[in-house]
C-alpha positions as CSV (number, residue, x, y, z in Angstrom):
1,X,29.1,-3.0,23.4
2,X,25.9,-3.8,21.3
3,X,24.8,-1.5,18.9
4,X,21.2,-0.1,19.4
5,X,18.7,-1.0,17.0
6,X,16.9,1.8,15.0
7,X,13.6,1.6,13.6
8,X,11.8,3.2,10.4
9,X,8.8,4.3,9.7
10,X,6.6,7.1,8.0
11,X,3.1,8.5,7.3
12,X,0.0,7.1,5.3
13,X,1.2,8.7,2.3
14,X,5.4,8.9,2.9
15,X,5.5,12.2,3.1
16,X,6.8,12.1,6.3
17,X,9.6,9.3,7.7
18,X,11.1,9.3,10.8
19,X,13.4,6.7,13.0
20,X,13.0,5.3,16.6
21,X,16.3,3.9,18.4
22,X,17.0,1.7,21.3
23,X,13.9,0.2,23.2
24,X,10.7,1.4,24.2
25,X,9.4,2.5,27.3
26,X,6.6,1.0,27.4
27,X,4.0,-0.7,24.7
28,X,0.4,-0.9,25.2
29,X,-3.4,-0.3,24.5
30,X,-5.4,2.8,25.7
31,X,-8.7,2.5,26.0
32,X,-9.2,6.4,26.9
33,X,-12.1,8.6,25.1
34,X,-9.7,10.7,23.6
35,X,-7.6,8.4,22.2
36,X,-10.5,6.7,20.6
37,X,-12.1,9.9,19.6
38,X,-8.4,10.5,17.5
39,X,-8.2,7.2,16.2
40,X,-11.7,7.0,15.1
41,X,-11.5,3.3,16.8
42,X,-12.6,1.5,19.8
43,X,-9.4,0.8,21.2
44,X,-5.3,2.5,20.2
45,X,-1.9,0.9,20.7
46,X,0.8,2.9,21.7
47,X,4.4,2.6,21.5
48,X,6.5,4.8,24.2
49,X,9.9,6.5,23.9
50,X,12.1,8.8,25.1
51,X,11.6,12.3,23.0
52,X,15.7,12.0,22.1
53,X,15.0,8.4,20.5
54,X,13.0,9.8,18.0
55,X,13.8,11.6,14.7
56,X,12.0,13.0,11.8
57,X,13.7,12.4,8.8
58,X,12.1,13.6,6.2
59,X,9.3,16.1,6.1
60,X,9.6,17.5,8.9
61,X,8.1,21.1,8.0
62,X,4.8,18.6,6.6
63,X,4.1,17.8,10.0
64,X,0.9,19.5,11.5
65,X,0.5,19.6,15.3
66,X,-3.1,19.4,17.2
67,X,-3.7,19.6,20.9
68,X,-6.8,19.6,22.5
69,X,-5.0,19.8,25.9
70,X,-2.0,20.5,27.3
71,X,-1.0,17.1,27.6
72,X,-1.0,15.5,24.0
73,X,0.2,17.2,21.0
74,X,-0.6,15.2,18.2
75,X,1.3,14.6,15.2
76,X,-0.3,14.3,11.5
77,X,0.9,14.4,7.8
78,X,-0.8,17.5,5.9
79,X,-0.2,15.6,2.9
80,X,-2.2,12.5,3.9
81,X,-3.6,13.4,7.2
82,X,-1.6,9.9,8.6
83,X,-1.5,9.9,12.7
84,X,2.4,9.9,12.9
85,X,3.1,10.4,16.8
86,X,1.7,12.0,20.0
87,X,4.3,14.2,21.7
88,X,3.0,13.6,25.7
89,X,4.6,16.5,27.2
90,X,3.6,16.2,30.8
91,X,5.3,12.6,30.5
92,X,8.4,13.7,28.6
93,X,7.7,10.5,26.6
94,X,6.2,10.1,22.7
95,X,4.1,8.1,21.6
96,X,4.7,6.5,18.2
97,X,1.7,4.3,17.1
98,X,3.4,1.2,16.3
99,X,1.7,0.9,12.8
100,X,3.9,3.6,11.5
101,X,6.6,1.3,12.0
102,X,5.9,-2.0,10.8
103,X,9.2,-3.3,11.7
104,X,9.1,-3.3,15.4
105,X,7.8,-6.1,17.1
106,X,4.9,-4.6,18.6
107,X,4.7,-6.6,22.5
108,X,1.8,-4.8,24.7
109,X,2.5,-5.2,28.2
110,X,-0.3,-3.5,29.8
111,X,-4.1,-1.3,28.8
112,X,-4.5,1.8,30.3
113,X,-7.6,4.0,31.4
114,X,-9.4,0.6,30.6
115,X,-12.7,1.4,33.3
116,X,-14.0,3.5,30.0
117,X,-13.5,0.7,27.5
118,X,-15.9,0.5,24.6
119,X,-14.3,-2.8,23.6
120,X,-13.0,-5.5,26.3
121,X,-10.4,-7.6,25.7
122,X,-9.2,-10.6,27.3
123,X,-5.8,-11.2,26.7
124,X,-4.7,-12.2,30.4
125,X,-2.4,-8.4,30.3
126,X,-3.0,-5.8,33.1
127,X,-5.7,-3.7,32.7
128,X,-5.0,-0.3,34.7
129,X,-8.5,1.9,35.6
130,X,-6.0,5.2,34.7
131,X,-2.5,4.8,34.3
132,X,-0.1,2.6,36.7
133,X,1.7,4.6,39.8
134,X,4.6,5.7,38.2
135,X,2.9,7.4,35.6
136,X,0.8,9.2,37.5
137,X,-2.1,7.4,38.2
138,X,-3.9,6.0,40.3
139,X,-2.2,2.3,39.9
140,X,-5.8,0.1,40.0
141,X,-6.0,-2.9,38.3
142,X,-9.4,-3.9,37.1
143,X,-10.5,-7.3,36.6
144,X,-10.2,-8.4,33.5
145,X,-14.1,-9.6,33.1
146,X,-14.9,-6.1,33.3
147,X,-18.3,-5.1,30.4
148,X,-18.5,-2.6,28.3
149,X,-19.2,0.8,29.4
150,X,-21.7,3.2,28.0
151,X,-19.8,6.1,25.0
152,X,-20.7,9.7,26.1
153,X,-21.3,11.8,23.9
């Protein structure tokens, strides 16, 4: 039986450590307006687990938790203000941005909600209009030649 491998990471500032174990569900980019609008950048990767794969372990009561929506409750150090994770929920998945740990090898395998993309990449990867089927969405591929889109406001 092999053992499952555990990652570490933490906030901007330390603060704030946690640990992910086993494999992720998914990695990726996501090229949605909120995401963007978090991240302050034109594009976000995102590293998905299941909830009981991750563990704060430190800091736990200097976590602060945002959510706009239902959907996303975000995760940030009120020490540094450092993104740490997104709990997602309506997925039963979280997302740990895979800068906050520098260990794992970070291997995207798709980009979701890329028809609002404010910065096209070519990269040869899937690039889903929403989410893929068995998320939830609608499961289009674009083409990858797709242009950039117009930012609302």
């Amino acid at each position: 039986m092999s053992e499952e491998k555990t990652y570490t990471g933490s906030c901007f500032c330390g603060a704030v450590e946690l640990s992910v174990s086993g494999e992720s569900v998914a990695m990726g980019y996501c090229h949605c307006e909120s995401c963007r609008h978090w991240s302050a950048g034109p594009v976000t990767a995102y590293t998905l687990w299941a909830p009981d794969a991750v563990q704060i372990t430190k800091g736990e009561d200097n976590i602060l938790t945002y959510n706009k929506t239902p959907n996303s409750f975000r995760k940030t150090c009120k020490t540094c203000g450092g993104h740490i994770f997104t709990d997602h929920r309506s997925m039963g998945l979280f997302d740990v941005y895979p800068a906050v740990i520098p260990a794992l090898e970070f291997i995207p395998s798709m980009h979701v909600f890329y028809e609002t993309t404010v910065m096209p990449m070519k990269d040869g990867l899937p690039k889903f209009k929403d989410l893929p089927e068995e998320a939830g969405g609608s499961g289009e591929v674009l083409r990858e030649e797709k242009t950039r889109s117009t930012l609302s406001g």
